[in-house]
C-alpha positions in Angstrom: 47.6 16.2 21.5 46.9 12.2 20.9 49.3 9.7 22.8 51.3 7.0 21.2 49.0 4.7 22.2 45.8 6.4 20.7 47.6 6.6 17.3 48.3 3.0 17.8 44.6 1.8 18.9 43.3 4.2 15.7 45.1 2.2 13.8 44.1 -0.9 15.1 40.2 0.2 14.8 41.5 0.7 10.7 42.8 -2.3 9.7 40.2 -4.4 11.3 37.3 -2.5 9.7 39.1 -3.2 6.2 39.3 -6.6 7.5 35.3 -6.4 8.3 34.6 -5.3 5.1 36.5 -8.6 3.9 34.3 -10.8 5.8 31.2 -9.0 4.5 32.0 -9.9 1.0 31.7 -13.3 1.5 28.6 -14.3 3.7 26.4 -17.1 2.9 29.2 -18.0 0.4 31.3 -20.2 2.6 28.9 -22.6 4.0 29.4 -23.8 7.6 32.4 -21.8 8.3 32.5 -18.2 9.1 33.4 -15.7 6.5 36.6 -14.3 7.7 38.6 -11.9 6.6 42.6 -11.0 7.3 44.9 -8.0 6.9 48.6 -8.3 7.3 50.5 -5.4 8.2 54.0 -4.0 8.4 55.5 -0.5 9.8 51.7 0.7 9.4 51.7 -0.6 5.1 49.3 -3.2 4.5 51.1 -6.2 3.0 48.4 -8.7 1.9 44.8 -9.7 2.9 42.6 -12.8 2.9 39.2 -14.0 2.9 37.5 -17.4 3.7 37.1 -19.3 0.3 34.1 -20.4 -1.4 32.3 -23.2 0.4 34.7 -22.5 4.0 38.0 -23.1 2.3 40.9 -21.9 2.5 40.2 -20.2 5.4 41.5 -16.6 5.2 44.7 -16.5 7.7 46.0 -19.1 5.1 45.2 -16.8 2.2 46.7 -13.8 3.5 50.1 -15.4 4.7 50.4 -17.6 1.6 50.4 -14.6 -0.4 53.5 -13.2 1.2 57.9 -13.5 1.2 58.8 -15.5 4.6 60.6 -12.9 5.4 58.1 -9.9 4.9 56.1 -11.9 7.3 59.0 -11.5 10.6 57.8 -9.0 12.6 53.8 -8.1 11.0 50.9 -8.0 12.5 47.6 -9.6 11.1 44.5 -8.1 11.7 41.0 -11.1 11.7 37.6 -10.9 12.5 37.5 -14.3 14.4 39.8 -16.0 16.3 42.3 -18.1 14.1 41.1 -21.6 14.3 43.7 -24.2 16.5 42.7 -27.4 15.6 43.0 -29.6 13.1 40.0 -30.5 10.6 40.2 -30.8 6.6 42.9 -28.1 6.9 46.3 -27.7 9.9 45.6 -25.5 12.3 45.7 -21.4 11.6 47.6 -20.6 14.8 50.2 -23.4 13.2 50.8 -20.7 10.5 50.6 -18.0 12.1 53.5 -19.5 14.4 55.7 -20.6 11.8 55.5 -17.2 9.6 57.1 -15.6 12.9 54.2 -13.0 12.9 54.5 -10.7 15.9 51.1 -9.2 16.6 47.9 -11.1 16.5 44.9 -8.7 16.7 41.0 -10.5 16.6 37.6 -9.6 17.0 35.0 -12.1 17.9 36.1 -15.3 19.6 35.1 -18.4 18.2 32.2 -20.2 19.6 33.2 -24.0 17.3 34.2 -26.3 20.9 37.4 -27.1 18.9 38.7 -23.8 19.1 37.1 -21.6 21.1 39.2 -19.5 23.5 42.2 -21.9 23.2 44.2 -19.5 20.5 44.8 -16.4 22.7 46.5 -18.8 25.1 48.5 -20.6 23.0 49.6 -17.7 20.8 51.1 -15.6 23.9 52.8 -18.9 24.9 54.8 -18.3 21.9 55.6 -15.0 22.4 53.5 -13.4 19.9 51.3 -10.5 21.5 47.6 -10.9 21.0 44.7 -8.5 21.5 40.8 -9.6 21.1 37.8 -7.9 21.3 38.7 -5.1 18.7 35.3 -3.9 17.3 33.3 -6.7 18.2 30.2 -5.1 18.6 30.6 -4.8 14.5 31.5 -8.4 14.4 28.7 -9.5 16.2 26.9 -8.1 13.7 28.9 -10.0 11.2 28.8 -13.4 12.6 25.1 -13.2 14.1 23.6 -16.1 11.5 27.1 -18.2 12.3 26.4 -18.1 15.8 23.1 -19.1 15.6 23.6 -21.9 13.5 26.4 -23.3 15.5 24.6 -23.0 18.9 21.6 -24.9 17.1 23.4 -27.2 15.2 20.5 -26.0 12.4 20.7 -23.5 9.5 19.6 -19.7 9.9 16.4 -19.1 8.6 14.4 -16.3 6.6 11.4 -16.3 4.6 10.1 -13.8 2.3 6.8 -12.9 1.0 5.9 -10.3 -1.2 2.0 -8.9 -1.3 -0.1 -6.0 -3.0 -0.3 -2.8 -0.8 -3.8 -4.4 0.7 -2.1 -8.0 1.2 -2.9 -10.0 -1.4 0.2 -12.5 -2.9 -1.1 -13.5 -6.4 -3.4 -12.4 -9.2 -3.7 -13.1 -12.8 -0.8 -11.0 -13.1 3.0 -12.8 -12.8 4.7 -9.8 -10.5 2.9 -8.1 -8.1 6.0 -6.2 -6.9 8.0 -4.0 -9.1 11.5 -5.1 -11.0 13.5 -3.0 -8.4 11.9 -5.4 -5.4 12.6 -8.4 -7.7 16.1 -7.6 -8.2 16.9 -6.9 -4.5 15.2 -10.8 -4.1 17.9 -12.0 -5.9 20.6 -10.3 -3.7 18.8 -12.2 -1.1 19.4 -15.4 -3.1 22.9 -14.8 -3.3 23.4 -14.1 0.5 21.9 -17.8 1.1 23.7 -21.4 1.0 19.4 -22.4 -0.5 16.3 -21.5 -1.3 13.7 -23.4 0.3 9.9 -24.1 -1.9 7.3 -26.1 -2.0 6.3 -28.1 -5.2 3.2 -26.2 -5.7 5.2 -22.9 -6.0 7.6 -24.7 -8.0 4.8 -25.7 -10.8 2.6 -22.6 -10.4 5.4 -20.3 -11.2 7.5 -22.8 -13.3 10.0 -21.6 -10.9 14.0 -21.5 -11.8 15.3 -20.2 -8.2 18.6 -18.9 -9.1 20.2 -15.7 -8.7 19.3 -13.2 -11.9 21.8 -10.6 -11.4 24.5 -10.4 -13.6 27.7 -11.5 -12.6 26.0 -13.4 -9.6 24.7 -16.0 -11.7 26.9 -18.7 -10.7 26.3 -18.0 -6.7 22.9 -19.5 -7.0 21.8 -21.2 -4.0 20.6 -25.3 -3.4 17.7 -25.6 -4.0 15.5 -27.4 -1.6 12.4 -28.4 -2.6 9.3 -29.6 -0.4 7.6 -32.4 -2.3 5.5 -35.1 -0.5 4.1 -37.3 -3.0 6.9 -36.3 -6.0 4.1 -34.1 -7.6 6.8 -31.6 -9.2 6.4 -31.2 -12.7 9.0 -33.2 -14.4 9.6 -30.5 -16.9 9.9 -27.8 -14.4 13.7 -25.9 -15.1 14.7 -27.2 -11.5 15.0 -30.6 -12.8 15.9 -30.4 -16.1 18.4 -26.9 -16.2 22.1 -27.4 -15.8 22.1 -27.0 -12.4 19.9 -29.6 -11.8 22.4 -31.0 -9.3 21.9 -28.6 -7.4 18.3 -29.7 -6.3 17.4 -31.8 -3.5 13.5 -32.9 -3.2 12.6 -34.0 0.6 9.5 -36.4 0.0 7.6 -39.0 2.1 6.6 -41.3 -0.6 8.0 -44.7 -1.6 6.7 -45.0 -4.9 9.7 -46.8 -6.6 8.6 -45.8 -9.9 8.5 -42.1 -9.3 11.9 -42.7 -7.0 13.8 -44.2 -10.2 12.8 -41.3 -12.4 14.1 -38.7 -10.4 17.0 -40.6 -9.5 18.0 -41.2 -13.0 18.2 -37.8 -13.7 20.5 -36.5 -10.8 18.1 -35.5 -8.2 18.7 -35.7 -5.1 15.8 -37.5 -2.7 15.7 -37.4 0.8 12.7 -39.2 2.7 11.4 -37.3 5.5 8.7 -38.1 7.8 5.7 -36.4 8.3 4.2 -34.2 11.3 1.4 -34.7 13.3 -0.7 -32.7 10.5 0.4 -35.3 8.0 2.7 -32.4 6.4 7.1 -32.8 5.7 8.2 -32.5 9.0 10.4 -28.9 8.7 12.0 -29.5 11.9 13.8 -32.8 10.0 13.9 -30.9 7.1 16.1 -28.1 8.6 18.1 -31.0 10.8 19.0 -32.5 7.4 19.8 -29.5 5.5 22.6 -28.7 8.2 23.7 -32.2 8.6 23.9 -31.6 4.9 26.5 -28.9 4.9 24.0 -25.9 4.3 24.1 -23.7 7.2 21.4 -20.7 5.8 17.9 -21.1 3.9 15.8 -18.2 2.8 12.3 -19.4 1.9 10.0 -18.1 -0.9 7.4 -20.6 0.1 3.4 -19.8 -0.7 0.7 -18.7 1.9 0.5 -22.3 3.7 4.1 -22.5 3.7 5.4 -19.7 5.1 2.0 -19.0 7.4 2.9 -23.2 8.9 6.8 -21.5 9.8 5.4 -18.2 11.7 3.3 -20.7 13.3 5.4 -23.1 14.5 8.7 -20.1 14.9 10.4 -22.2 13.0 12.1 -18.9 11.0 14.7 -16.4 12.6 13.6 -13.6 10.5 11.0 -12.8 7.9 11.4 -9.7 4.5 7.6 -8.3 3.8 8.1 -7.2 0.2 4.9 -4.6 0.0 3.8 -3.5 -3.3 2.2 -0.3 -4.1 -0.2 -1.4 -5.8 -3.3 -2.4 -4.8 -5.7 -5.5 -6.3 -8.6 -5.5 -4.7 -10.9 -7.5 -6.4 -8.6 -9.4 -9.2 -6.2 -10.2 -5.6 -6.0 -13.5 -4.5 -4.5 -15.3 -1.0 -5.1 -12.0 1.8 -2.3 -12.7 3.9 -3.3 -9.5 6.4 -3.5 -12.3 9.2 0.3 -13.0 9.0 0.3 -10.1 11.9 -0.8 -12.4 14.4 1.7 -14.8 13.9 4.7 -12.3 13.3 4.6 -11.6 17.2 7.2 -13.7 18.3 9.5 -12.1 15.9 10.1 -8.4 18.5 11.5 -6.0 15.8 10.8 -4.6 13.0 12.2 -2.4 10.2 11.8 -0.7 7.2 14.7 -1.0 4.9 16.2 1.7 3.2 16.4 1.7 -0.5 15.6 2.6 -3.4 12.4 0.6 -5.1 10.1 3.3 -6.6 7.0 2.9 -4.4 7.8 -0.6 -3.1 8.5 -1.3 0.8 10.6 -3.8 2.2 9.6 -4.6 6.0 12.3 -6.7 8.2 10.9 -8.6 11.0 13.6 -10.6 13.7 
């Protein structure tokens, strides 16, 4: 026969797994904060939830109390998956609502790792009178908040690239897709998961590139797009900078030809000069310092074979998608990128993922 307390801590383990499930919806959507997400319960009846807004605000304490009576609020518990934040920034404190709504039970998951807040609202809530509890799930949360705590600890945004290649390695032919429209569609998902999309102007004229999200619905969670331009050699007809959401480009270049800076300037683009390497390349390092200084806290990178082979080789990524066709071009393939192995190496796991593409493989390197 269960205890009390075994009813109590099953209960626990449920709300917080709804509240998971909050904070799952919304990542890569709310740029250098953590998605969160926030369940407010009473006598066992959930009375409202909350998830972090689009682009990090509100955050989703706020949400979830704002959407209740005062007086529903005496006496609940709310359920997060991070430790409410207790400082001020562009918003008051979360532990400032939480301690005005008279809430009686604070239950969290992961603890925050942002300097401002971390560890500091556990103490402050029980000073208050209000009974906390932390560490519920967090193995799940971990999970949840791995590319947050990478980013923060780096002060860089998490990075993935993606390839996709024939069933004996090739990336291009004469033909536009090499993998099948089920592999293309699950792309896109990836898109939308991502703050940008990261190319080179080569790959942007070659495939007269668009780089926004093509699934319906999703359309207007397309990611930045970042382009990799040295010289400003980007075809000037090319959809990313004459498309509606041309704004939403930013070309890092090394050149100071005023002429070709004025044109794209005019038209809304946003230019930031970057120095070069030692190999006379866009120094990604900067690139990636920018991007996060910036406000863009993930990139996924659809680069070509010099691209992406210059990021395995200098471990500039955090993980890497292998889209692998089932067909196979021999001789009409072009660009054999069977020597990626060697440079994967650094990258310790691998795995297939699971779905449904109708021949097509998906392999997951991190």
């Amino acid at each position: 026969m269960s205890s009390k307390k075994d009813k109590s801590n099953s209960l626990d383990k449920y709300f917080m797994a709804i509240a998971m499930n909050l904070a799952k919806e919304r990542i890569g959507l709310t740029g250098l904060n953590p998605s969160v997400g926030s369940v407010i319960v009473k006598n066992n009846k959930i009375l409202s939830f909350g998830q972090t807004g689009l682009k990090g605000r509100p955050h989703a304490e706020t949400v979830a109390i704002n959407k209740c009576k005062k007086k529903e609020l005496k006496g609940s518990s709310i359920y997060i998956t991070m430790e409410p934040c207790t400082h001020y920034g562009k918003t008051p404190p979360c532990t400032n609502q939480i301690i005005k709504s008279k809430i009686k039970k604070v239950i969290y998951s992961s603890t925050d790792i942002d300097r401002r807040t971390s560890n500091k609202a556990y103490s402050l809530l029980r000073s208050k009178k209000i009974i906390v509890k932390k560490g519920l799930l967090k193995s799940e949360s971990k999970k949840i908040y791995k590319n947050y705590f990478n980013q923060k600890n780096n002060e860089k945004p998490f990075v993935v690239a993606k390839i996709a290649c024939s069933s004996d390695f090739f990336i291009s032919s004469n033909n536009k897709f090499i993998t099948n429209q089920h592999s293309r569609n699950v792309s896109h998902i990836l898109r939308y998961n991502f703050d940008s999309i990261l190319v080179s102007s080569k790959t942007v004229n070659t495939d007269n590139s668009k780089l926004t999200c093509r699934i319906n619905g999703l359309e207007n969670f397309s990611p930045k797009r970042l382009i990799i331009d040295k010289n400003l050699k980007i075809n000037k007809n090319s959809p990313v900078i004459t498309d509606k959401n041309k704004n939403n480009t930013i070309i890092f270049h090394s050149t100071k030809d005023k002429k070709k800076l004025r044109y794209f300037k005019l038209r809304g683009i946003r230019l930031s000069y970057t120095d070069l390497d030692s190999n006379n390349n866009i120094d990604l390092k900067k690139v990636f310092l920018k991007a996060y200084r910036m406000g863009i806290a993930s990139i996924i990178i659809e680069g070509g074979k010099m691209l992406t082979k210059s990021l395995l080789k200098d471990k500039l990524i955090n993980e890497f998608y292998l889209f692998k066709s089932k067909k196979k071009l021999g001789k009409l393939g072009k660009n054999n990128i069977f020597d990626f192995k060697k440079t994967l190496y650094f990258l310790k796991k691998k795995e297939n993922i699971e779905t449904f593409l109708n021949g097509d493989k998906i392999i997951r390197y991190y």
